[in-house]
C-alpha positions as CSV (number, residue, x, y, z in Angstrom):
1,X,0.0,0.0,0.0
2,X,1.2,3.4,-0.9
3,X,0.8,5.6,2.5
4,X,1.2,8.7,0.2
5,X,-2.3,8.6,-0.8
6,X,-3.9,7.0,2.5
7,X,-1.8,10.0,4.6
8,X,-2.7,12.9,2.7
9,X,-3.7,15.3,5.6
10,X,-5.5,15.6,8.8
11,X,-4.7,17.2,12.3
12,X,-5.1,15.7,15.2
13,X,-7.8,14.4,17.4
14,X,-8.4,16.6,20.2
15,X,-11.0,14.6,22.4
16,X,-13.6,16.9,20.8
17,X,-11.9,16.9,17.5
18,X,-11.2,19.0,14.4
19,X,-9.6,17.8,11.4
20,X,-8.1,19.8,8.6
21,X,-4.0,20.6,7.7
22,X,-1.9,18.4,5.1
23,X,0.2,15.8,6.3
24,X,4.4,15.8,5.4
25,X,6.3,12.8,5.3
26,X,4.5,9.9,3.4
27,X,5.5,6.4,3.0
28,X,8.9,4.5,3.3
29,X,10.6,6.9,1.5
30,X,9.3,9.4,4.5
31,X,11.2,6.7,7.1
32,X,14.5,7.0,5.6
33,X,14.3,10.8,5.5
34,X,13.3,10.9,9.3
35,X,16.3,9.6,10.0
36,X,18.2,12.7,9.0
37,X,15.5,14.3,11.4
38,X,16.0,12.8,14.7
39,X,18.1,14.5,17.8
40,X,19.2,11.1,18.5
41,X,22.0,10.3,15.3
42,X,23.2,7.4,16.6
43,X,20.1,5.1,17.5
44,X,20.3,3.1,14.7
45,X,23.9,2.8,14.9
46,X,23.9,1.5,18.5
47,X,20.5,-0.7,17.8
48,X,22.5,-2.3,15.2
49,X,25.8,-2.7,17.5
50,X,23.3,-4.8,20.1
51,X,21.4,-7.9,18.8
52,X,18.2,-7.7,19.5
53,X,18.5,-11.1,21.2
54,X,21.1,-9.9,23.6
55,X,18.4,-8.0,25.3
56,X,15.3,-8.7,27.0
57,X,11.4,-7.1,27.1
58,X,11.0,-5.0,30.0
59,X,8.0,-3.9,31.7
60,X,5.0,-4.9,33.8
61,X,2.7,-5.7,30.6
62,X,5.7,-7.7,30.0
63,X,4.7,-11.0,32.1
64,X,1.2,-11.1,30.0
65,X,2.9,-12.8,26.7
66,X,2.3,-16.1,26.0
67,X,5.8,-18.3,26.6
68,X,5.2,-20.0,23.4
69,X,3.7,-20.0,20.2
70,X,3.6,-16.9,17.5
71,X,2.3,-14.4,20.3
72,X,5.5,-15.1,22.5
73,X,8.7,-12.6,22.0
74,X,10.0,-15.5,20.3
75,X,7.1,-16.3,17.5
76,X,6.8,-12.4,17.3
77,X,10.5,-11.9,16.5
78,X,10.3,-14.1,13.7
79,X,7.4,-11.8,11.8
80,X,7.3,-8.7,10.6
81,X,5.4,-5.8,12.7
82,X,2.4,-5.8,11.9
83,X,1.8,-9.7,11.9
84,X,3.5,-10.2,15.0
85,X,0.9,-7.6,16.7
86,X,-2.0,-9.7,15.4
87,X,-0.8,-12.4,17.6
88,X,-0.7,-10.3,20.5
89,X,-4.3,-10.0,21.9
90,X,-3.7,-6.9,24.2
91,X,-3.1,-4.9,20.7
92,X,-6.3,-6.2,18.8
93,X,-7.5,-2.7,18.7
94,X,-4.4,-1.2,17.4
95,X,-4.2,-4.1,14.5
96,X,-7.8,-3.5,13.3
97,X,-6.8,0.0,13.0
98,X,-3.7,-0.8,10.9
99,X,-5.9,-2.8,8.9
100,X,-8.7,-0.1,8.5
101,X,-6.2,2.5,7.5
102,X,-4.5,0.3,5.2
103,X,-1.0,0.1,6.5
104,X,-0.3,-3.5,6.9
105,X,1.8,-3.8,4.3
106,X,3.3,-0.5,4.9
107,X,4.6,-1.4,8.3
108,X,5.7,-5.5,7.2
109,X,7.7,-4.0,4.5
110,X,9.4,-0.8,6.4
111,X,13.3,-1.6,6.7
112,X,14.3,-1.2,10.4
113,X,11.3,0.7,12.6
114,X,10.2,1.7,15.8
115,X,6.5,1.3,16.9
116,X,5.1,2.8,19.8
117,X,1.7,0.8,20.0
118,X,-0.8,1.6,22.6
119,X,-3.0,-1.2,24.3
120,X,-6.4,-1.9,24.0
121,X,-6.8,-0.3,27.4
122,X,-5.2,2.8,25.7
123,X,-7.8,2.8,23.2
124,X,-10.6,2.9,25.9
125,X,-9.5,5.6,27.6
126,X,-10.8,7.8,24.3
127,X,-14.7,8.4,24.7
128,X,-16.4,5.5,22.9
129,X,-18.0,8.6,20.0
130,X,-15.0,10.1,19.7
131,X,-13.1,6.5,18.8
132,X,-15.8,5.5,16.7
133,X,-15.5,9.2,14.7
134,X,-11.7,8.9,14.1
135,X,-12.0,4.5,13.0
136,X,-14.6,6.1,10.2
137,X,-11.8,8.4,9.3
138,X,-9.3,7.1,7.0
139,X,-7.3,10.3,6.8
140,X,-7.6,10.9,10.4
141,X,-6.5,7.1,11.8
142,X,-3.5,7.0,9.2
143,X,-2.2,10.4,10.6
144,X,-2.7,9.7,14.3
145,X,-1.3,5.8,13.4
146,X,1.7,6.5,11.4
147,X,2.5,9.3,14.8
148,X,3.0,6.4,16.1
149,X,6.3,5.2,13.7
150,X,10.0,6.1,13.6
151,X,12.9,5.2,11.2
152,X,15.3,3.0,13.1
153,X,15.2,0.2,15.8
154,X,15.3,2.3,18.9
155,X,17.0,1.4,22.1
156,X,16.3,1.9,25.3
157,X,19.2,4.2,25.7
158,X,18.0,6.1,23.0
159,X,14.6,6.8,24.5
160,X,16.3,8.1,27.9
161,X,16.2,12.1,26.5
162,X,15.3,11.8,22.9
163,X,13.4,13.5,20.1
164,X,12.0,11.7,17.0
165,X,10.8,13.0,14.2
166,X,7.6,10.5,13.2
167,X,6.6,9.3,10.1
168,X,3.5,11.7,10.1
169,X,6.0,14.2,10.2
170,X,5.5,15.2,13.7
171,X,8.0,14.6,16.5
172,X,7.6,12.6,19.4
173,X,9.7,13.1,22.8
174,X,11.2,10.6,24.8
175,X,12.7,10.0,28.6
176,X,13.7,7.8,31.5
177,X,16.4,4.6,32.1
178,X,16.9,1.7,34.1
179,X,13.1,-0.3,33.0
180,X,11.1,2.6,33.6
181,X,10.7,4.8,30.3
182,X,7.4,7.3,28.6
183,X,7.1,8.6,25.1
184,X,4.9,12.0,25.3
185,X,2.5,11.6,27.6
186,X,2.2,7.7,27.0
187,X,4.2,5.2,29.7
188,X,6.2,2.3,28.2
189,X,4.3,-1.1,29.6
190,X,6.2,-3.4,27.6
191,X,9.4,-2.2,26.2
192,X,12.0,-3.5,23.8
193,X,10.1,-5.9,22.4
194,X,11.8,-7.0,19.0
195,X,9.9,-8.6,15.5
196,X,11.7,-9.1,12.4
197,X,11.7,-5.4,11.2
198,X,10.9,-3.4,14.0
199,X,11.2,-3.0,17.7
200,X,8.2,-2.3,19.7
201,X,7.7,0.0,22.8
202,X,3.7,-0.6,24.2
203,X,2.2,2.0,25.5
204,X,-0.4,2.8,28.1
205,X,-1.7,5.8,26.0
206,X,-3.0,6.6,22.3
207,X,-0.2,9.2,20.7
208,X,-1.6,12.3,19.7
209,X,-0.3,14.5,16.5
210,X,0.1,18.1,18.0
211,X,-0.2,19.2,13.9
């Protein structure tokens, strides 16, 4: 799927919500580009300096994932992003969102990512009319979605003061060490979770575009 036509515009949901301003930054063409964008140069060097197999999730949501099978760290490791959510039933909110927006095969086929995806219980916390209003809204789920994505596998130590710029083509803000971390306003549940082209950070919170 071509993002650049699903992504064409849209501002962010504001709990009572207005939508109008183009979106910049489209597609996977947009991901390698943010990586000239981001305060923090040498995530990707550093994520690629550390295995992902040397380290290990971290989190409370953590001890929720199955020990075996595809929804396990192990099964998701072995399938791209997007798949490896779908086995994860504590995202199934966040995956039928992917797949109403159309970006399943825009997230399987990005080279080297970082998803911050919020819970179902992050989901919930927006009123249930308000939810509803943006799922109906193609232009409005793939910008707050995609707010969600960076270019590069980021690493804990990257996220302790760090700015990204996202593939909507706002930036997100990072802090915090040891296992205890929060992107915006969102708290890291489950962090460091790798798949086969991304790393995952799960979030307590749905991400918000601030343009």
């Amino acid at each position: 799927m071509n993002i650049r036509h699903a992504a064409a515009g849209l501002p962010i949901l504001a709990m009572a919500g207005a939508m109008a301003v183009a979106l910049t930054g489209t597609g996977p063409a947009a991901l390698a580009s943010t990586r000239h964008a981001d305060t923090a140069a040498s995530s990707v060097t550093s994520a690629a300096a550390q295995p992902m197999t040397a380290r290990r999730p971290f989190g409370p949501a953590c001890s929720a994932v199955p020990r075996t099978g595809k929804g396990s760290f192990t099964g998701m490791a072995a399938d791209p992003v997007a798949t490896a959510a779908s086995h994860n039933p504590a995202l199934s909110t966040l995956v039928a969102a992917v797949k109403k927006a159309g970006l399943v095969d825009t997230l399987n086929g990005a080279d080297g990512i970082t998803v911050f995806a919020p819970t179902n219980q992050a989901f919930a916390k927006i009123p249930k009319q308000t939810l509803a209003k943006v799922l109906a809204d193609k232009k409005m789920l793939t910008s707050i979605l995609t707010y969600h994505v960076v270019a590069g596998r980021k690493t804990p130590d990257d996220l302790r003061r760090g700015r990204f710029t996202t593939l909507q083509g706002s930036t997100v803000a990072t802090r915090g060490s040891g296992t205890t971390y929060a992107v915006n306003n969102a708290r890291v549940v489950c962090g460091d979770v790798a798949t086969r082209n991304a790393t995952v950070y799960i979030i307590d919170t749905v991400l918000m575009p601030t343009r």
